[in-house]
C-alpha positions in Angstrom: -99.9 31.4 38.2 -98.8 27.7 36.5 -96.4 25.9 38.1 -92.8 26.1 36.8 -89.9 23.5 38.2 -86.2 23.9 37.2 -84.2 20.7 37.4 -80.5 20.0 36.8 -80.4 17.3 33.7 -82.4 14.4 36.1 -84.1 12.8 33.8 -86.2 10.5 36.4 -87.4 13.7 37.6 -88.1 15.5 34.2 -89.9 12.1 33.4 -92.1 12.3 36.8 -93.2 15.4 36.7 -93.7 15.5 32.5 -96.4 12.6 34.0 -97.7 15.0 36.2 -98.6 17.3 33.8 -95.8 19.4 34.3 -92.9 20.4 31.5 -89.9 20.9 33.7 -87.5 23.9 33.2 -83.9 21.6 31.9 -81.1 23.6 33.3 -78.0 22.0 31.6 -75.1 21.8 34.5 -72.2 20.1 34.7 -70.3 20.0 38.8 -67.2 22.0 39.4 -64.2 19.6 38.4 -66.8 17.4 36.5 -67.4 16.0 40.1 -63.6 14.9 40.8 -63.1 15.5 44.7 -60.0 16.0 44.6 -60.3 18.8 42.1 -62.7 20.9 43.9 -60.7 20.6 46.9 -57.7 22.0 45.1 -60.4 24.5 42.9 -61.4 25.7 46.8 -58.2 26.6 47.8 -57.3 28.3 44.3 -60.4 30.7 44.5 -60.8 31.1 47.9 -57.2 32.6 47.6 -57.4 36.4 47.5 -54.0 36.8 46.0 -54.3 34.2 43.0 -57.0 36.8 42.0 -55.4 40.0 42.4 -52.6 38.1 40.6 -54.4 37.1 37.7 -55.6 40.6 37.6 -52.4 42.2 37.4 -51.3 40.0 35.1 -54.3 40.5 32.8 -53.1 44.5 32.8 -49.9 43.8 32.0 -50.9 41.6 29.1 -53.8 43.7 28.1 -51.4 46.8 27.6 -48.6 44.8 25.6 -46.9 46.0 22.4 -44.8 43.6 20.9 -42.7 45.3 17.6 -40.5 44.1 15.5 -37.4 45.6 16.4 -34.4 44.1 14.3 -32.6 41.1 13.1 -29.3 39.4 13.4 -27.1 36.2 14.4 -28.0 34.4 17.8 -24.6 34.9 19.5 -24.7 38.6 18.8 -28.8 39.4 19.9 -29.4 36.2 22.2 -28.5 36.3 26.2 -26.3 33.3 26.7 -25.4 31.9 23.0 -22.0 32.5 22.9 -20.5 29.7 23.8 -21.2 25.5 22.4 -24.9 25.6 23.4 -27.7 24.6 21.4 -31.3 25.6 22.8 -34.3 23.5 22.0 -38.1 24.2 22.3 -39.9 22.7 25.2 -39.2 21.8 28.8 -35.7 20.9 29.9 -34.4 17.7 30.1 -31.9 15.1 29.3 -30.4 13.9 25.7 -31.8 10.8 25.5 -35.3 11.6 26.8 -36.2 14.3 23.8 -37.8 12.9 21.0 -36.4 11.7 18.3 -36.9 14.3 16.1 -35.8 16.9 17.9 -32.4 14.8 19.3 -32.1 14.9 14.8 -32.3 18.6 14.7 -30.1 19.0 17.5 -27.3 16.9 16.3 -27.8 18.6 12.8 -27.6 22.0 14.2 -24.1 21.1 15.8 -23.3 20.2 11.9 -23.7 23.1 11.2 -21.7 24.8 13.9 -19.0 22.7 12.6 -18.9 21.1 16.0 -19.0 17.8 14.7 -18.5 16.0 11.3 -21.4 14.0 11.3 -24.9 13.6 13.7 -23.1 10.0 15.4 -20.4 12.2 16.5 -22.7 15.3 17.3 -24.7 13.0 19.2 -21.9 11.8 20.9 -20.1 15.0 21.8 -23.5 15.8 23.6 -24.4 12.9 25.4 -20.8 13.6 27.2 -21.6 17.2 28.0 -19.1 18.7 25.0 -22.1 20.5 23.7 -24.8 21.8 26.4 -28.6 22.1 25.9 -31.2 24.3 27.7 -34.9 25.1 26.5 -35.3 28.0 24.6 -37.6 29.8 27.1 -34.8 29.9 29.7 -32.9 32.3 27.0 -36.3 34.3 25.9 -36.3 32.6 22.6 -39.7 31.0 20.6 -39.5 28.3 18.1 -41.8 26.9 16.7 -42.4 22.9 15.4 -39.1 21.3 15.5 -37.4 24.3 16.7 -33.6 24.6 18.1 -31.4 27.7 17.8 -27.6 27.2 17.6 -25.4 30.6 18.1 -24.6 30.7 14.2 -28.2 31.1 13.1 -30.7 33.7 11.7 -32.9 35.3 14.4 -35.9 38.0 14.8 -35.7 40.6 17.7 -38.7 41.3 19.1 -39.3 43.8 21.9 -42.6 44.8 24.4 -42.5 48.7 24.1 -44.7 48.9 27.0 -42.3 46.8 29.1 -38.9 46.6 27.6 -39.4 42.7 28.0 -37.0 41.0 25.0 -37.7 38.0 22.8 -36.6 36.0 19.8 -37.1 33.1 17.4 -35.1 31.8 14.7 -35.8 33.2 10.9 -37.9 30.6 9.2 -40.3 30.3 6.4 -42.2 27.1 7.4 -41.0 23.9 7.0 -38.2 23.8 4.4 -35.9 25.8 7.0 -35.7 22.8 9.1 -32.8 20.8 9.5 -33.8 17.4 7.9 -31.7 14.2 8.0 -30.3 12.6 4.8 -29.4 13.9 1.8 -31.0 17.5 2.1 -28.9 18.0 5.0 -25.8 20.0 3.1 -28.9 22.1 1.0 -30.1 22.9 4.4 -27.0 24.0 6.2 -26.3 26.1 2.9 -29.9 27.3 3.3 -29.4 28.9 7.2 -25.9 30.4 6.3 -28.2 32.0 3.9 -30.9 33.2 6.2 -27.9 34.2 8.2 -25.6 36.1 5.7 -28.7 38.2 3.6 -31.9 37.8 5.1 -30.9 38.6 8.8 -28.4 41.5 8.0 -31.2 43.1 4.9 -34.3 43.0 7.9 -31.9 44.6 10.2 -30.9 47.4 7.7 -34.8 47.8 6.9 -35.9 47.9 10.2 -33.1 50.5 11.3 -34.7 52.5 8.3 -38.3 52.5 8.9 -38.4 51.8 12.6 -40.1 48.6 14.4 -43.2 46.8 13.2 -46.2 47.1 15.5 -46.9 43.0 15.3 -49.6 43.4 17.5 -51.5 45.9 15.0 -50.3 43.1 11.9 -52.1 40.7 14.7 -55.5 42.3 15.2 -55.6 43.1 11.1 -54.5 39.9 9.9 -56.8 38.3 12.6 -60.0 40.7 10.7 -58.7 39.5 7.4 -59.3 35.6 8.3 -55.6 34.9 8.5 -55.1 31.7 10.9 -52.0 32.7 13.5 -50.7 29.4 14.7 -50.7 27.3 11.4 -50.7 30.0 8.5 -50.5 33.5 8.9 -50.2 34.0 5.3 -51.5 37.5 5.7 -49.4 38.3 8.3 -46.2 37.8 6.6 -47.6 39.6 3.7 -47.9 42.6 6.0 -44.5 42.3 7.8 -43.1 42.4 4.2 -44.9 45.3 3.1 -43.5 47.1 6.5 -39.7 45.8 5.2 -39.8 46.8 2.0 -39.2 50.6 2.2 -36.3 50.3 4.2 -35.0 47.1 1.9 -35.3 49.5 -1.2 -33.2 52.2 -0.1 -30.7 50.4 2.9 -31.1 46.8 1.8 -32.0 46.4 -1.9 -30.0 43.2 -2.5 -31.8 41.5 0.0 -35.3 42.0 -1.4 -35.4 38.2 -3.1 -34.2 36.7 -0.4 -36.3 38.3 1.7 -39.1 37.9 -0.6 -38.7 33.7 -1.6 -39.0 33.2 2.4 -42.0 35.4 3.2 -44.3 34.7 -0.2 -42.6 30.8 0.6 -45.7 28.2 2.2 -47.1 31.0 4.3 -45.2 30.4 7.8 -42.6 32.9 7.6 -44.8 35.0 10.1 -45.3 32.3 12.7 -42.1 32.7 14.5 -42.2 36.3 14.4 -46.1 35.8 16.3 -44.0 33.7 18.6 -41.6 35.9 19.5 -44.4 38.4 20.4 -46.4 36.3 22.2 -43.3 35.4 24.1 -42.4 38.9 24.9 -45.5 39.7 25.5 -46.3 36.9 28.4 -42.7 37.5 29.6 -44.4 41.2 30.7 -47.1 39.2 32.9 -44.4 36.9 34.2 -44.0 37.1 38.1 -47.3 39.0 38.9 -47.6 37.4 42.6 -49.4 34.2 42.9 -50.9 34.4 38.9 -52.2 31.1 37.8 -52.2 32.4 34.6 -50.6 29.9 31.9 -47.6 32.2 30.4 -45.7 28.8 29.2 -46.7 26.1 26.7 -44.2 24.0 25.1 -43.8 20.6 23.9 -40.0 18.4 22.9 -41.3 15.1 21.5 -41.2 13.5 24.8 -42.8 16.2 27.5 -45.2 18.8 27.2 -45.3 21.4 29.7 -46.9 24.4 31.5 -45.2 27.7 33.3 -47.7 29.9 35.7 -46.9 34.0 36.0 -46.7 33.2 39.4 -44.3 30.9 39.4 -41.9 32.0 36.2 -38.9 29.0 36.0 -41.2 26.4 37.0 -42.0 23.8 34.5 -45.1 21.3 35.1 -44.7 18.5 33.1 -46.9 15.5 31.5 -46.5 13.2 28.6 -47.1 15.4 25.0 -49.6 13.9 23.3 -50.1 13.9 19.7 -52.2 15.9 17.9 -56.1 15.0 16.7 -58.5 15.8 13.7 -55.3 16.7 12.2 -55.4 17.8 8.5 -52.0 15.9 6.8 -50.3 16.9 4.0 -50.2 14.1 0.6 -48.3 10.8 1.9 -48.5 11.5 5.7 -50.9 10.2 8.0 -51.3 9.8 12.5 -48.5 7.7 12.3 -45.8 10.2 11.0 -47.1 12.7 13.8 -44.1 13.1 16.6 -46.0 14.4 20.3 -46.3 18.2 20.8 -43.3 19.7 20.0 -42.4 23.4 19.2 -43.3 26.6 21.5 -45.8 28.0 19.5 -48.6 27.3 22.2 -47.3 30.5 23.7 -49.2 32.3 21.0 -52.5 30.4 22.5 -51.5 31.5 25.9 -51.2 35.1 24.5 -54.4 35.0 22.7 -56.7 33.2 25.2 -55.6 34.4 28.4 -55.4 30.7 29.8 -56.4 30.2 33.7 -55.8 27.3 35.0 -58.3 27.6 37.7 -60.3 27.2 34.4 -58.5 24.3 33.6 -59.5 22.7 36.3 -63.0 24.0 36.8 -63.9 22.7 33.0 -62.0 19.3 33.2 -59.9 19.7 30.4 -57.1 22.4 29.2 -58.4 24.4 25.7 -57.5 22.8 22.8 -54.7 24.3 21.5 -53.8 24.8 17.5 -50.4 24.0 16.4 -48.6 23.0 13.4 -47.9 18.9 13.4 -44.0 17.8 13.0 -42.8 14.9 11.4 -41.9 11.8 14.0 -38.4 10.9 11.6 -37.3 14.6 11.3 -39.7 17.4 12.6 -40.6 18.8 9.2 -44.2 20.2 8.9 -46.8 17.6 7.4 -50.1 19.0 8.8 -51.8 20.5 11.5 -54.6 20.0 14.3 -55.7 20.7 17.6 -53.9 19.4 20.9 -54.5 19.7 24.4 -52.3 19.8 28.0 -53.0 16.9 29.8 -54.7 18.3 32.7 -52.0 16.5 35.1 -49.6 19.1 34.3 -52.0 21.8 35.2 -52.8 20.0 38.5 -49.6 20.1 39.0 -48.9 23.6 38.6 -52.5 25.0 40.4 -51.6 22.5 43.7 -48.0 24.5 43.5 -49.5 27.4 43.6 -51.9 27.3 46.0 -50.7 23.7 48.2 -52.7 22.4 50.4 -51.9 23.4 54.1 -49.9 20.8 56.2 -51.2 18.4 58.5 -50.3 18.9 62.2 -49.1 16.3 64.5 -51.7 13.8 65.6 -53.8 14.7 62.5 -55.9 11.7 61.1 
């Protein structure tokens, strides 16, 4: 019987025994944590733990047996817990004024235009700076948005619902990138724009979906998914199917609604992404709290921070530095240098897609890469897209909270 040696990528082996006559058996390996010591410490603890696996596992089920639908439409302060009152919600983790990006501070201070809170974005910026107008991130209010995204109580919103679970979420109506809320002159075209989405689209879906009943947006997933549509950056197919649901109902409840329910969804393709949000959202929010999960059920970026949640800790941001997206694909006349850092919540639809562990995470070195649309740095409209990752500090972060390490006694070294 001839000899057969497996070795572990060694080349001065391989090369000693290929001298010996012998062709070694190259098993490619790469160590737990990529070899950091630290990391297989903390990997230890996380699998050795019984209960971060019987988490995980009832949090799989819960995810596995989601059904996000479509369930209705209408104005933030009417469908949205907590938006009736001067508060403006924002994508990504919380934090202060002056530490979101730039972009997103613009949108902000535009959406409190809007509101009529303020005459202009100094005074907007002002008025929030001294606490006049509050912010909060939009996952603490069950909301998605995506890119730029902020959600002021006037505006146009989808409701979507987990008919397994009951769980609730919501984005703001969009078709892409011309429903942002740019600086400059467009600004009044804008605002006209989301009294719009507010006054016909919102109220015609509503009508429509009270007609024909919810949308099964995870069946509209799976299809579109067979069809080649691309879910994060243009699910062009998808919106075509969400319309073709509408339209019976817009015909007989809704009819003068049809065009402007039509210009947003045939628009640049993106009128489905917030709707995938919203049920990604709604459908992590039914894994949220299974005991001791260290599956990733939060992904969100402002400009400044990006940051991770865990099903077994729901509230609890881990936070690192968002970094900016690579190979990214820009539109004419944009380039790197226009990108603003992750920002927008659409990494939930990742998180709801992948099932991301962060045991895994850890284990492989680095967090998935992740696709997602790429905002402008001056004013968080859409100018291409690529592939980001979570700095894997943030997922350290939330895997040691999970599972810390035990304390040291008195009198331990």
């Amino acid at each position: 019987m001839p000899l057969a040696i497996a070795t572990i990528e060694a080349p001065l082996v391989d090369a000693g025994l290929r001298e010996q006559g012998v062709e070694p058996l190259v098993i490619e390996w790469t160590p737990p944590a990529r070899g950091d010591l630290a990391d297989v410490a903390l990997l230890t603890r996380a699998y050795a733990d019984d209960g971060v696996e019987a988490g995980n596992r009832e949090a799989l089920a819960r995810l596995d047996s989601a059904r996000p639908h479509l369930v209705g439409a209408g104005i933030a302060a009417d469908l949205v817990p907590g938006m009736d009152d001067r508060i403006i919600l924002h994508a990504g983790p919380p934090c202060d004024w002056d530490h979101l990006g730039p972009a997103m501070r613009g949108q902000i201070a535009r959406a409190a235009m809007l509101e009529g809170w303020a005459p202009d974005q100094g005074e907007a910026a002002t008025l929030i700076a001294h606490g006049a107008i509050s912010l909060a991130p939009t996952d603490a209010h069950g909301v998605a948005a995506t890119m730029c995204g902020v959600l002021s109580p006037s505006m146009a919103v989808w409701a979507v619902r987990d008919e397994e679970t009951g769980a609730e979420a919501w984005s703001p109506i969009s078709d892409g990138a011309g429903d942002g809320l740019p600086q400059g002159a467009r600004t009044r075209d804008l605002i006209a724009r989301q009294r719009m989405l507010a006054d016909r689209v919102a109220p015609g879906a509503a009508a429509a979906l009270d007609a024909t009943g919810p949308i099964d947006l995870t069946d509209i997933t799976r299809r579109a998914s067979q069809a080649g549509d691309a879910p994060v950056c243009h699910p062009r197919i998808a919106a075509m199917m969400i319309l073709h649901a509408l339209l019976p109902g817009l015909a007989t409840r809704a009819l003068d609604a049809v065009p402007a329910v039509a210009a947003i969804t045939s628009g640049d393709g993106r009128m489905a992404l917030p709707v995938m949000a919203a049920a990604a959202r709604a459908a992590l929010e039914s894994a949220s709290g299974a005991p001791r999960s260290s599956l990733v059920i939060g992904m969100s970026g402002n400009g400044t921070d990006v940051a991770i949640t865990l099903a077994g800790m729901p509230g609890a941001w881990f936070s690192a530095p968002a970094p900016i997206a690579e190979d990214g694909d820009f539109g004419e006349g944009t380039s790197s240098p226009d990108a603003a850092p992750w920002t927008g919540d659409q990494g939930v639809i990742s998180c709801a897609d992948m099932a991301i562990d962060a045991r895994l995470c850890i284990d492989a070195g680095e967090a998935p890469g992740i696709a997602m649309g790429i905002a402008s740095r001056a004013d968080g409209t859409w100018i291409g897209e690529g592939i980001a990752r979570v700095p894997l500090t943030a997922v350290r972060d939330a895997l040691d909270a999970l599972v810390p390490a035990p304390a040291m006694g008195p009198g331990a070294p």
